[in-house]
C-alpha positions as CSV (number, residue, x, y, z in Angstrom):
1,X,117.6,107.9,180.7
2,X,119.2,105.7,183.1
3,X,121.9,103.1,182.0
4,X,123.3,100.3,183.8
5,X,126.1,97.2,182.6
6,X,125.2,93.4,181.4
7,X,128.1,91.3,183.1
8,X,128.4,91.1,178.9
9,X,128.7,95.1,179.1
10,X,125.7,95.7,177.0
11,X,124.1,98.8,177.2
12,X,120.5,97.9,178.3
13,X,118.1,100.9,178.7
14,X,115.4,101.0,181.5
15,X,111.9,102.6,179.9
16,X,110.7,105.9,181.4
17,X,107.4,105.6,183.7
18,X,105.3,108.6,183.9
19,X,102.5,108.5,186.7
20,X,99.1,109.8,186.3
21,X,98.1,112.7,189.7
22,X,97.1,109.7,191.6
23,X,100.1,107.1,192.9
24,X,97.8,104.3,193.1
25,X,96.9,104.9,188.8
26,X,98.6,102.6,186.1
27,X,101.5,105.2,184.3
28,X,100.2,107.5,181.9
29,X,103.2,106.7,179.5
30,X,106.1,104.4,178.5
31,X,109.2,106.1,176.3
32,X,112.2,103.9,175.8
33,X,113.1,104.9,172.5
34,X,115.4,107.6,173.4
35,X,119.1,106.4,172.0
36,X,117.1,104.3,169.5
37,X,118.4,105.3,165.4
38,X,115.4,104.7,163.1
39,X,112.4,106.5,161.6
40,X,109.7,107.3,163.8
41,X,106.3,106.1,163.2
42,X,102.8,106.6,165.6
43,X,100.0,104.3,165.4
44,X,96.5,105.6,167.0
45,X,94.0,103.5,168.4
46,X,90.3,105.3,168.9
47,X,88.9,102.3,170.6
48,X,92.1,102.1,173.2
49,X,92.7,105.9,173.9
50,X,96.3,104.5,173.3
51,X,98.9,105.6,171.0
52,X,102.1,103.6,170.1
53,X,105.3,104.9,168.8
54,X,108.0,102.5,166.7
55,X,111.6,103.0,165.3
56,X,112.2,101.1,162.4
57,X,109.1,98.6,163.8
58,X,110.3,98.4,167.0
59,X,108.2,99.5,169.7
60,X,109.7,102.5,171.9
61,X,107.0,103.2,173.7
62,X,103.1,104.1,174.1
63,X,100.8,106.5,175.5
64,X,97.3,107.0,176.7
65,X,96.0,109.8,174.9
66,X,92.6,112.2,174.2
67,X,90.7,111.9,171.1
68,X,87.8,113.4,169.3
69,X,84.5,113.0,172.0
70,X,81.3,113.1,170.9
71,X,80.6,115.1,167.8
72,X,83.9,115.7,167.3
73,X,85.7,113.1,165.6
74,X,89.3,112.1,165.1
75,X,89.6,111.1,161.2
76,X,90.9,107.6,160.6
77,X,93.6,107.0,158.0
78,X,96.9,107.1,157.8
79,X,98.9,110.3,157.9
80,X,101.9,112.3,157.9
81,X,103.3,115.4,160.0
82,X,102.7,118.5,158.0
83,X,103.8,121.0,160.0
84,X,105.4,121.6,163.7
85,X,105.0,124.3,165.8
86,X,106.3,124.4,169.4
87,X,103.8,127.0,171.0
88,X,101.1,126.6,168.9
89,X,97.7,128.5,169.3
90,X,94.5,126.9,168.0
91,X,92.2,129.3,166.3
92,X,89.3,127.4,166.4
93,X,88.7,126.7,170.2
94,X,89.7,129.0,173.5
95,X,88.1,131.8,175.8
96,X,86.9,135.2,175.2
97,X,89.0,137.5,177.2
98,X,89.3,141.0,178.6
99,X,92.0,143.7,177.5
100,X,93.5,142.7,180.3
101,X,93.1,139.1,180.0
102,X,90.7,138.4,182.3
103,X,88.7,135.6,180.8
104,X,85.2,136.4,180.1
105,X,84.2,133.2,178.7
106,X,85.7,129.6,178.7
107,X,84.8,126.6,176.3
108,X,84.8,129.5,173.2
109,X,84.6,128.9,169.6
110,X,85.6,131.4,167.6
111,X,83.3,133.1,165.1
112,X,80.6,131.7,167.4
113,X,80.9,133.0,171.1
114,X,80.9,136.9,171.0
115,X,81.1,138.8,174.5
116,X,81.1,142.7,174.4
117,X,84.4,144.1,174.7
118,X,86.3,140.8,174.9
119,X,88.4,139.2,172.2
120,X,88.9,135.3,171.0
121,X,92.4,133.7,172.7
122,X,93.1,130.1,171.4
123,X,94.0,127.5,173.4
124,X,97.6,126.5,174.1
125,X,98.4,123.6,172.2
126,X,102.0,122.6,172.9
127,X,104.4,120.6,170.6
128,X,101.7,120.9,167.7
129,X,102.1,118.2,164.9
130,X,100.1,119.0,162.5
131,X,98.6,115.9,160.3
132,X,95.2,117.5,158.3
133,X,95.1,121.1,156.1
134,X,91.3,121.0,158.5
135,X,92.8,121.7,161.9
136,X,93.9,118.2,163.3
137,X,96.9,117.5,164.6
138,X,99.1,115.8,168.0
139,X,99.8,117.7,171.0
140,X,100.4,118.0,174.4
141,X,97.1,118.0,176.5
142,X,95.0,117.0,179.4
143,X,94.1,113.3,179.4
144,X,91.0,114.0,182.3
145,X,90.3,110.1,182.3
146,X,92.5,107.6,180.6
147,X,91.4,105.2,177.8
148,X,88.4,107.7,177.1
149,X,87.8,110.6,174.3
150,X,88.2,114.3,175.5
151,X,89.3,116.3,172.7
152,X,87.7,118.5,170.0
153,X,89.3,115.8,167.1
154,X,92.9,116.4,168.2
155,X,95.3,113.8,169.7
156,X,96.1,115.0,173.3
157,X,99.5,113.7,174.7
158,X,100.8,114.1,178.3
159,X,103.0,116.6,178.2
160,X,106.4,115.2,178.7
161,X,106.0,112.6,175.8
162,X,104.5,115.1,173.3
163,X,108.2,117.3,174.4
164,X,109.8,114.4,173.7
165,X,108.0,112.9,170.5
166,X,107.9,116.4,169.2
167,X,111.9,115.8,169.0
168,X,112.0,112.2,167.7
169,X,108.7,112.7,165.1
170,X,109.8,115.1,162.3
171,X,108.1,116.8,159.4
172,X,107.0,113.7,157.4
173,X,106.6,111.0,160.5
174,X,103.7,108.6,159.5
175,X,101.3,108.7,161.9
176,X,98.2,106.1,161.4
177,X,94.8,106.3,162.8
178,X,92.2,103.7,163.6
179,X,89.5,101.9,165.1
């Protein structure tokens, strides 16, 4: 994070912009909250695709992010972070691959999708916060078109901010959903 001087010598942070592919796109992300003592909190708005992180109720930053489409909703409520796993694997949703990896069939669901000779691989679901005992949790993801749903009830994050949320959000972090 870069720093510069007040002529009062106060530390003033500048936020991290994160672009989307395309230069001409609005950023993707805002972090500033790196340096910033507090407890973490996440609120989740369905209807904005946007997430918003505080420290002690000061906003550090939001997000676009990926929630449930169609048929596959995101709960509303408020929440906590149950459980964190770095390289997590969902074993729900993936592809049916070959022994050697070769993927047979994309867009899987396990228990469902059954190819001869292939076996069910998860998806990658990096920096996995886990907020429901059903399968729903925050994690880094594709957001294919900002400020619309994408996911199968998971929270998709750009990658670098679920890295860095995944170190400022720990077991316990209140995370609220809504409309």
């Amino acid at each position: 994070m870069p720093y510069f001087f007040s002529s009062r010598q106060e530390v003033v942070r500048r936020p991290l912009l994160v672009q989307p592919a395309q230069a001409s796109s609005p950023p993707l992300f805002v972090w500033h909250g790196t340096g910033t003592p507090g407890v973490t909190s996440v609120n989740i708005d369905l209807s904005e695709q946007k997430a918003y992180i505080f420290k002690n109720s000061q906003n550090v930053g939001w997000s676009y992010v990926a929630t449930g489409r169609s048929g596959y909703a995101t709960p509303t409520g408020t929440f906590r972070i149950m459980e964190k796993q770095v390289d997590k694997r969902s074993n729900r949703y993936g592809s049916i691959v070959s022994s050697n990896g070769n993927v047979l069939r994309s867009n899987a669901t396990a228990g469902v999708h059954h190819v001869p000779g292939g076996r069910f691989l998860g998806a990658k679901m990096p920096y996995w916060m886990r907020l429901t005992g059903y399968g729903i949790g925050m994690h880094a993801g594709p957001i294919p078109n900002p400020g619309s749903p994408a996911s199968h009830g998971c929270i998709r994050l750009p990658y670098d901010l679920a890295q860095t949320l995944y170190q400022h959000a720990p077991v316990g972090t209140r995370v609220t959903i809504m409309r």
